[in-house]
C-alpha positions, 0 to 999 in steps of 0.5 A: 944888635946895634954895636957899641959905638953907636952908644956913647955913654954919659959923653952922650947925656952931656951933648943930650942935655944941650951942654953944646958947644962947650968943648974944645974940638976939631972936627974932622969935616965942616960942611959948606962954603963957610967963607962965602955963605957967612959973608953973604947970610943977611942976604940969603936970609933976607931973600927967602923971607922974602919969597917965602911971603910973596904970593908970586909963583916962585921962579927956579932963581927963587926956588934956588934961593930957597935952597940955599937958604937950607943949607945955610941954616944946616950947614952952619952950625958944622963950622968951628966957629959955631962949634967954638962959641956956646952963644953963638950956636945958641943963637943960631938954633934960636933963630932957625927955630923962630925962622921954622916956625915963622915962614913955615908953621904959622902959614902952612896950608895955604890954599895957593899952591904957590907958597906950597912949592916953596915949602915943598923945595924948602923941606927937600933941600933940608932934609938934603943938607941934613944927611950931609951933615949926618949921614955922609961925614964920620960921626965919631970924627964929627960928634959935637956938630952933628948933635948940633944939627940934631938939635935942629930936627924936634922943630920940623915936627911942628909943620906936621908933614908927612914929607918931614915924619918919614924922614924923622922914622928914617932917622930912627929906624936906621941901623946906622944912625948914632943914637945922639941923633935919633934922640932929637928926631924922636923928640920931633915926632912928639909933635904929631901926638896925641892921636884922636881917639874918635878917629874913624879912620888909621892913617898910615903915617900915624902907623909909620910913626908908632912903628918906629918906636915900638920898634926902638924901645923894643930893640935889643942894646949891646952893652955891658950891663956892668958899665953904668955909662951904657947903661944909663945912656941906655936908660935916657934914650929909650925912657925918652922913646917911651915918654914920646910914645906915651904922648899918643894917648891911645892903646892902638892907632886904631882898629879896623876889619877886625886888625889892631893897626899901631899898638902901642899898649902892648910895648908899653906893658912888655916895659913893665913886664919881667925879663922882656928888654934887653937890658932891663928897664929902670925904675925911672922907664918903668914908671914912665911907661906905668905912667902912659898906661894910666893915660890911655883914651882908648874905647874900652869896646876895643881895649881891655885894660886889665893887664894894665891895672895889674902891671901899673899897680906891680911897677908902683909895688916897685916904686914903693920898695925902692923907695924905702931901700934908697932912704938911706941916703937922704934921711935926715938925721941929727947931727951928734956934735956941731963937727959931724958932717952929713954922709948921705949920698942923696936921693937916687931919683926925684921920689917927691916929684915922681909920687906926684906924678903917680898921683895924676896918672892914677887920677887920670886912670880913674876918670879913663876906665871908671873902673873899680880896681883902678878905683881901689888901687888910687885909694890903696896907694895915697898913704903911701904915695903922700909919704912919699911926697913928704920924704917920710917912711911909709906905714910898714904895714900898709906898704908891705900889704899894698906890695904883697897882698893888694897888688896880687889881687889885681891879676888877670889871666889876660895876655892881650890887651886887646879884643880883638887878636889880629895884627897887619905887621905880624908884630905878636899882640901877647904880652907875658908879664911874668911876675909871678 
């Protein structure tokens, strides 16, 4: 159970959605010489491009150099007039991401082993200063920056290191760590995905990373379920958990000597299962993770997806009911008189955009499996789905036959996902989704 405090409701969204920077605050612990190392940044910033283009063997100055050329970058954005200045900070994280992508990603495997120290002693230093940052100051006395910091985590993806990927999973696996910050860390395993579905071969790092986000989408939150800040914090972390997960693209990192090694269709369905997460999921999850199913690449030889055609057309059931119940609130009506003013609150979630959405996954469904439920299932739901899209009221008749009739013919006595029933991490591959 992970307390509260590590949950901070809307505040959270507002640093999330980069809204950085904006708020008067004093910090409680600005890291690094600020006075010293702004005087002499140009340097600092001069001297490792130079020595990150050199194809000379580093000396342990320039090693050094390299080091605080880290901590300089991360170190930073934790003093008060970066924390101050929304351009400011802007301009830094700009920079350091061009910096990244620059000296590191766009030549980062060269054959000399040279430039590979220089990389090597340049990712420890990082990830050094980075837990300085985050791990050994007071998050609650030290929030903006460190969101800060955090914002600079999703570009390390990018190198693909393996070095950097155990450091992303640490981020989130750990109990101690603020939720603001696993955001961005998992945002930077993004990078790593898809996965090849050819793959003859699991690599463990690729294991490391799916386990991690299993994990943290299948933990069990401890908050209020009547306090709407909580539990929309909730909602935008672990939908942002599922959508990374969802980018691998595959049922499973792989199958080998009769073991599934990485599941990942089993988490997707326990999202879209009845009473499984702690809280439950919404709508916006659910679809989320409907959507991830309908993109599987997986050799159907290994994965059956029937499980999936079930619960992706009972979330899109879901969809459709709570679709018509929100009218409500954004139908247009005709005002009585030039006086009257609208009172309708607004759409609840972007249902154009999201029935849009459902039109592709399906497609892209169809075109994986070349099955003939998921055949009938795109064909049952276009109707709908394009009433949807024009912000119209769909069919009564066909909405509650699709939701109380289509969808009941898709059920399987199925419980796993896959062939075969055998899992390294003991992680159960059952999956009970309960909706009847």
């Amino acid at each position: 159970m992970f307390a509260k405090s590590r949950l901070i409701g809307l505040g959270f969204l507002l640093l999330a959605s980069g809204s950085v920077g904006l708020v008067q605050v004093v910090e409680d612990m600005p890291v690094g010489d600020s006075a010293a190392m702004e005087k002499a940044s140009k340097k600092i910033k001069s001297r490792f491009a130079e020595i990150a283009a050199s194809d000379k063997q580093p000396s342990k100055d320039d090693l050094a150099a390299v080091e605080l050329a880290a901590q300089y970058y991360v170190f930073r954005v934790t003093w008060p007039e970066y924390n101050e200045s929304p351009d400011k900070l802007a301009a830094a994280l700009k920079e350091f991401n061009a910096m990244y992508k620059q000296r590191i990603v766009d030549n980062l495997f060269p054959e000399e082993k040279i430039y590979r120290d220089t990389v090597v002693t340049f990712h420890r230093a990082l990830k050094d200063s980075f837990k300085k940052v985050l791990d050994e100051r007071d998050f609650a006395k030290n929030r903006l920056s460190s969101v800060n910091a955090a914002m600079m985590l999703p570009v390390l993806g990018k190198s693909k290191s393996e070095d950097i990927s155990d450091f992303l999973t640490g981020i989130i696996s750990s109990a101690k760590q603020n939720d603001a910050v696993k955001l961005y860390a998992m945002r930077g395993l993004k990078e790593y995905f898809p996965l090849d579905p050819q793959a003859l071969m699991v690599k463990p790092g690729d294991v490391k990373r799916v386990q991690a986000l299993t994990n943290y989408i299948e933990r069990k939150w401890d908050v209020k379920k009547e306090n709407k800040q909580e539990m929309d914090a909730c909602s935008y972390l672990r939908r942002e958990a599922i959508r990374v997960l969802g980018q691998t693209q595959l049922a499973a990192v792989g199958f080998q000597k009769k073991r599934v090694e990485g599941q990942i269709a089993s988490t997707l369905l326990r999202v879209l299962a009845k009473d499984f997460l702690d809280p439950p999921p919404s709508l916006s999850e659910k679809c989320t993770a409907a959507f991830a199913l309908c993109n599987v690449k997986t050799n159907l030889q290994d994965y059956h997806p029937d499980m999936a055609i079930y619960a992706v057309g009972h979330t899109l059931g879901q969809f459709v009911t709570e679709y018509r119940s929100d009218q409500i609130n954004f139908k247009k009506e005709p005002a009585k008189d030039k006086e009257a003013k609208d009172t309708k609150k607004g759409a609840r979630l972007p249902w154009k955009a999201m029935s849009e959405d459902w039109d592709r996954s399906l497609a892209a469904f169809e075109a994986h499996t070349k099955n003939d439920k998921v055949t009938s299932l795109k064909k049952a739901a276009e109707p709908l789905l394009k009433a949807i899209q024009g912000y119209q009221n769909p069919n009564e008749q066909i909405a509650n036959g699709f939701v109380n009739e289509f969808v009941t013919k898709l059920k399987t006595a199925q419980k796993i996902p896959f062939k075969e029933s055998f899992t390294p991490d003991n992680k159960p591959l059952e999956v009970e989704l309960g909706y009847e």
